[in-house]
C-alpha positions in Angstrom: 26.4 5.0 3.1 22.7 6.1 4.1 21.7 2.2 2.7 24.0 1.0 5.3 23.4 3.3 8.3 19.7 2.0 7.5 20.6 -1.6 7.3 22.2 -1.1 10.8 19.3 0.0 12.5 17.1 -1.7 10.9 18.9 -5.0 12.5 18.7 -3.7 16.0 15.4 -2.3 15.9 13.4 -5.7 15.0 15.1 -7.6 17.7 14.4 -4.7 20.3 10.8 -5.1 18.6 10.6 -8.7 19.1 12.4 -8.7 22.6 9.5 -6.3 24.0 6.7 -8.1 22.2 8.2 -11.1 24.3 8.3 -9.6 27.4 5.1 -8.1 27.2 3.4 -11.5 26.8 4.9 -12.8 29.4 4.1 -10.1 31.6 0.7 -10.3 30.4 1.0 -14.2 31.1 2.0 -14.0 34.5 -1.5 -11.9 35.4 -3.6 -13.7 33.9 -1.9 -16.8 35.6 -2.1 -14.9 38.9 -5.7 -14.1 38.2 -6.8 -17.9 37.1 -4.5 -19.2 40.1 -6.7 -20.2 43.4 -6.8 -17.5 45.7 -5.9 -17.9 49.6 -8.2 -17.1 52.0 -9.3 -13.5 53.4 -6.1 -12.3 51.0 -7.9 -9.0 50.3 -9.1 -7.6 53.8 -11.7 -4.4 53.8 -11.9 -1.8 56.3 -14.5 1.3 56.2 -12.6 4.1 58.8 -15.0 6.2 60.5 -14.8 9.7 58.4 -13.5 12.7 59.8 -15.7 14.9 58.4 -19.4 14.6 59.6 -20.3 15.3 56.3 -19.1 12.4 54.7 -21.0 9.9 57.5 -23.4 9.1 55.0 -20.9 8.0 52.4 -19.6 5.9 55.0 -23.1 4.2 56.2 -24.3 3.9 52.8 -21.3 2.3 51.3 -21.1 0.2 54.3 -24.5 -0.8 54.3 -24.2 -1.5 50.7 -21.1 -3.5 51.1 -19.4 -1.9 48.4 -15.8 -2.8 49.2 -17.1 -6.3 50.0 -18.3 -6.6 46.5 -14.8 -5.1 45.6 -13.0 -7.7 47.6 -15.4 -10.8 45.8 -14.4 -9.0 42.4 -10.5 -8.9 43.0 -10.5 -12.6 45.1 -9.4 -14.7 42.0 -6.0 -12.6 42.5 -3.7 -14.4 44.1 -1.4 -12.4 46.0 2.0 -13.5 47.8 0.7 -10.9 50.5 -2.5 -9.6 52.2 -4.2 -6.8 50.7 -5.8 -4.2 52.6 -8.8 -1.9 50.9 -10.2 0.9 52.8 -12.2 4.1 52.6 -10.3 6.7 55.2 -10.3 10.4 55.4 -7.6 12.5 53.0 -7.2 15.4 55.0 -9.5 17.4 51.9 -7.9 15.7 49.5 -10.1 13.8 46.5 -7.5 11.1 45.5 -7.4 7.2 45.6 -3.7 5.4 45.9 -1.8 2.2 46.4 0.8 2.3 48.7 2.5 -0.7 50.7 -0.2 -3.2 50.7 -3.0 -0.7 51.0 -5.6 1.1 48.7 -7.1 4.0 49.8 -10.4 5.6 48.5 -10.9 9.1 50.2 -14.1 9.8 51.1 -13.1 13.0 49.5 -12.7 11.5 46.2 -16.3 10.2 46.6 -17.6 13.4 47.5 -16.4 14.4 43.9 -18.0 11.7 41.7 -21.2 12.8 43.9 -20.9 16.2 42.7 -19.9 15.3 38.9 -22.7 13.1 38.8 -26.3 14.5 36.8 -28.9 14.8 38.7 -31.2 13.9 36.2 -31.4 9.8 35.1 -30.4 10.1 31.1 -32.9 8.3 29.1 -30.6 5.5 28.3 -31.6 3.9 31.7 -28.4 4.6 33.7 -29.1 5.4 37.6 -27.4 8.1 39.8 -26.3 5.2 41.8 -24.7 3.9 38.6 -22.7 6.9 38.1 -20.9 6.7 41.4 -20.3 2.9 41.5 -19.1 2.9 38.1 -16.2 5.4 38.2 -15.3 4.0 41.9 -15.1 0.5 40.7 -12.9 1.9 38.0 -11.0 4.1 40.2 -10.5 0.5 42.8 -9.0 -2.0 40.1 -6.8 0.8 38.6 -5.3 1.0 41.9 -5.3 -3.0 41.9 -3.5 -3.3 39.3 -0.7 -0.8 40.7 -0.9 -3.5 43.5 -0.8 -6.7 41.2 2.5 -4.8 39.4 3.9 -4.5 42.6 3.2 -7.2 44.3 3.6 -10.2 42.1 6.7 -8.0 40.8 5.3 -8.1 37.3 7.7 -5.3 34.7 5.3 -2.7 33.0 6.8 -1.5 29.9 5.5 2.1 29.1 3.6 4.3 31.5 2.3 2.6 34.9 -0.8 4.2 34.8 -1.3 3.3 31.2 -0.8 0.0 32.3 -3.2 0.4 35.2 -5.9 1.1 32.9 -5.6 -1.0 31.0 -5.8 -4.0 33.3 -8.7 -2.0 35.3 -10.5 -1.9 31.8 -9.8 -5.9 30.9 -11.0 -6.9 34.8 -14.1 -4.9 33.1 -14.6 -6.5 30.5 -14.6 -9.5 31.7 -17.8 -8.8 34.3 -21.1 -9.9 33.1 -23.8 -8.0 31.3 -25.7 -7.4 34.6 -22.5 -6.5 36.4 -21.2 -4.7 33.7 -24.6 -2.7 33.5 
């Protein structure tokens, strides 16, 4: 009886198996055919708000000056998207977070503030900069929340945990940098 009752499930269980392996490769194939696809023009649009809090200012001029969400926007351009994109730096009301919503992803200045104060103060002897411990974790922070936007927006299914999936497409956009880039 226990033979059979194994049998049994046995017999739905590889086909589930299969059936997700499936439809996981075809999600998979349908972003990397959205990323290889030619992108339309000014699809990912930038827009640094004016803090509201003087003391974030600087993040403001120095990310503006440094085109950060520019470089963003080069990074994330081989994406082609049905819909603009819009991706901002604004003001959270004190709150350190970064979202997609509708079309939109927000960084808080807040949020920056944070990796600021997470980050050493002293360069480690392995050659990484101060300046690389910001960028790095708001890059990541950026295509995480562009992947929530490629899932929605190209309607793609996520099987598991969104924000697994998120970082997980956050880290293969990574990967895929160069070593100067990646550096």
């Amino acid at each position: 009886m226990r033979s059979m009752r194994h049998r049994t499930i046995r017999r739905l269980v590889i086909p589930l198996v299969a059936l997700l392996a499936a439809a996981t490769c075809l999600a998979l194939a349908a972003a990397t055919a959205a990323i290889a696809a030619p992108n339309k023009p000014r699809q990912i649009r930038v827009a640094y708000v004016k803090p509201v809090n003087p003391a974030h200012q600087p993040f403001h001029d120095e990310l503006k000056r440094a085109r950060a969400l520019e470089r963003m926007q080069a990074l994330l351009a081989p994406i082609r998207l049905p819909r603009p994109l819009l991706l901002k730096l604004d003001s959270c009301d004190g709150e350190a977070n970064a979202w997609y919503d509708e079309g939109e992803i927000t960084v808080c200045y807040e949020y920056i503030e944070e990796i600021v104060k997470i980050s050493p103060e002293k360069v480690p002897p392995i050659g990484i900069t101060k300046l690389d411990t910001i960028v790095g974790p708001l890059v990541d922070t950026v295509l995480h929340e562009a992947a929530h936007a490629v899932f929605d927006l190209l309607k793609i299914p996520v099987f598991g945990r969104e924000e697994d999936a998120a970082d997980l497409l956050s880290a293969y956009i990574m990967l895929q940098l160069g070593k100067s880039e990646a550096r």
